[in-house]
Structure formats: structure tokens, C-alpha cells
C-alpha positions as a Python dict, from the first residue, in 0.01 Angstrom:
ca = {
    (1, 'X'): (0, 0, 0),
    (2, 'X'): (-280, 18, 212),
    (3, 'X'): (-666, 24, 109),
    (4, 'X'): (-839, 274, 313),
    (5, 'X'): (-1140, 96, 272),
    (6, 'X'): (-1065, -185, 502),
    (7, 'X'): (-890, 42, 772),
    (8, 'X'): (-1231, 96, 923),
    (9, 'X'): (-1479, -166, 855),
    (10, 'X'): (-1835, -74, 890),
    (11, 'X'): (-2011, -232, 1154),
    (12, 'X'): (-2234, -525, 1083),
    (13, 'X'): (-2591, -477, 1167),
    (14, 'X'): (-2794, -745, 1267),
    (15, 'X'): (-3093, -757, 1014),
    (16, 'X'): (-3388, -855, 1281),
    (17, 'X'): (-3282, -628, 1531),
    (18, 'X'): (-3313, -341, 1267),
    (19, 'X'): (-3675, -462, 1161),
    (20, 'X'): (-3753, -511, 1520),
    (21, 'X'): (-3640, -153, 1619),
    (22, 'X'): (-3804, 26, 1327),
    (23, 'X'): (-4130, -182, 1467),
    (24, 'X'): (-4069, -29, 1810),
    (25, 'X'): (-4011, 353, 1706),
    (26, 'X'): (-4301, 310, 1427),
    (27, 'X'): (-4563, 182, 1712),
    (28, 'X'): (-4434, 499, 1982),
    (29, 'X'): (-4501, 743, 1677),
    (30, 'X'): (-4830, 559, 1574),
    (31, 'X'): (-4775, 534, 1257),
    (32, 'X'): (-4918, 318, 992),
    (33, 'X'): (-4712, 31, 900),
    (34, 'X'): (-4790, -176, 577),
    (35, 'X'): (-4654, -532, 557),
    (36, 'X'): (-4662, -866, 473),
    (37, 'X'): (-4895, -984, 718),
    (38, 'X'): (-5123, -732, 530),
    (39, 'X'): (-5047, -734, 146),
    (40, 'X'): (-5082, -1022, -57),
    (41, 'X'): (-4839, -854, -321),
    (42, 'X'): (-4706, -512, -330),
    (43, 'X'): (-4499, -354, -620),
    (44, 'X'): (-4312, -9, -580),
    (45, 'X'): (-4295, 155, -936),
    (46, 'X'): (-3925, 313, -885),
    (47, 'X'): (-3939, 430, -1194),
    (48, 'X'): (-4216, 597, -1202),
    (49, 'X'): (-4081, 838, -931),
    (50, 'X'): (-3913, 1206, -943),
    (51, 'X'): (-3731, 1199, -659),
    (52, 'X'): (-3562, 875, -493),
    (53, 'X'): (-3375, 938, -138),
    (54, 'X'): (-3217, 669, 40),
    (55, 'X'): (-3135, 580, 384),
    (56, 'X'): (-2917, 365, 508),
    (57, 'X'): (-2931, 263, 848),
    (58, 'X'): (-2548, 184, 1023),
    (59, 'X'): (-2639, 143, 1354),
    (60, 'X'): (-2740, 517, 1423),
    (61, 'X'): (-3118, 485, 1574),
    (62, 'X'): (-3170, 867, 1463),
    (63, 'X'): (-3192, 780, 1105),
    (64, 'X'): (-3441, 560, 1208),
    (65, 'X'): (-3638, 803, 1362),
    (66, 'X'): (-3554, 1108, 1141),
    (67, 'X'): (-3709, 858, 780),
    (68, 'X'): (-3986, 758, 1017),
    (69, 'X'): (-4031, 1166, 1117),
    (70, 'X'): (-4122, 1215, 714),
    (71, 'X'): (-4399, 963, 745),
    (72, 'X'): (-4559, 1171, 1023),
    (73, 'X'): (-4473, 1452, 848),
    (74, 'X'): (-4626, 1378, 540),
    (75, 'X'): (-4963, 1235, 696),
    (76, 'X'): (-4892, 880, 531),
    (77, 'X'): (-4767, 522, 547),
    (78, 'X'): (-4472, 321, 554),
    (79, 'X'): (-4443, 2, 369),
    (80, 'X'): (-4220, -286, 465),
    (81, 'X'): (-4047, -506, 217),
    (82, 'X'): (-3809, -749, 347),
    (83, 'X'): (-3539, -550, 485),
    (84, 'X'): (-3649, -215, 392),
    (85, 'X'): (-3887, 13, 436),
    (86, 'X'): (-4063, 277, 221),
    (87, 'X'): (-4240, 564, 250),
    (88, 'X'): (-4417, 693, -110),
    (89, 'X'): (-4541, 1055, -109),
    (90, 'X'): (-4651, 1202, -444),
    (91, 'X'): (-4356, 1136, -729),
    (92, 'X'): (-4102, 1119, -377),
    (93, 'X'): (-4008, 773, -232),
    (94, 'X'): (-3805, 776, 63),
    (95, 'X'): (-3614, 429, 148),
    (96, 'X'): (-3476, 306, 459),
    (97, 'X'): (-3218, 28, 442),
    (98, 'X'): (-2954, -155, 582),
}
């Protein structure tokens, strides 16, 4: 029997190239971007959120822009952490991942 699982793997995405192209798209929209170089410790209260909405990137460079399209929408910044990427607006936190 088959698992339809592994019939069609999902790509893997290279981690730096990801960070590198959100970089790229997030300077062409000038949009603030919040991240280690700049924090000296950041904590995301999940919990304390109504709404969660993730996205996950799979190699598709419109997600990118389409999570990164809230952030100018919304008038506010994103925050990187590792290898994601938030955006918190009011009790809504929209996360970009891998």
C-alpha cells in the first residue's frame, strides 16, 4: 500500500535564501523590519492574541509578498525571529514561516 504522503515530497527550501528574499521584497516595499541586529530580546505573547494566521512559505515568492502586503497595509512592522517573521496588529499576529 502506498502512502500518499511521500508520492510528492515537498520541496526543500533553503533557509537563508528565504531570509535573504524576504530582506529583498521588505527593502523594495520600504517597510520596517525589526531584528536582531536591533532588539536585545523580543518576546511575542501568542497567547495573548485573538486571531493567529500562519504562513508558510514553499517556495512560492507571492506569499512572501502577499504577508509582507498586510504590513503595508496595516501601517506597521515586521519582526524577525530566526526563521520567521511576524507582523502584530492589534489582538492579530500574522506569521510567515518556512
Amino acid at each position: 500500500m502506498k502512502n500518499w504522503r511521500n508520492e510528492n515530497p515537498m520541496p526543500k527550501i533553503d533557509k537563508e535564501a528565504f531570509v535573504k528574499r524576504v530582506y529583498e521584497i521588505v527593502n523594495e516595499m520600504k517597510i520596517p523590519l525589526i531584528d536582531d541586529r536591533v532588539y536585545n530580546k523580543c518576546v511575542i505573547a501568542k497567547g495573548r492574541c485573538s486571531v493567529e494566521i500562519l504562513f508558510k512559505y514553499d517556495g512560492d515568492e507571492s506569499v512572501i509578498k502577499g504577508f509582507l502586503g498586510l504590513a503595508d497595509y496595516y501601517h506597521t512592522v515586521v519582526v524577525r525571529k530566526q526563521y520567521s517573521f511576524v507582523i502584530p496588529h492589534s489582538a492579530i499576529l500574522f506569521e510567515l514561516t518556512v
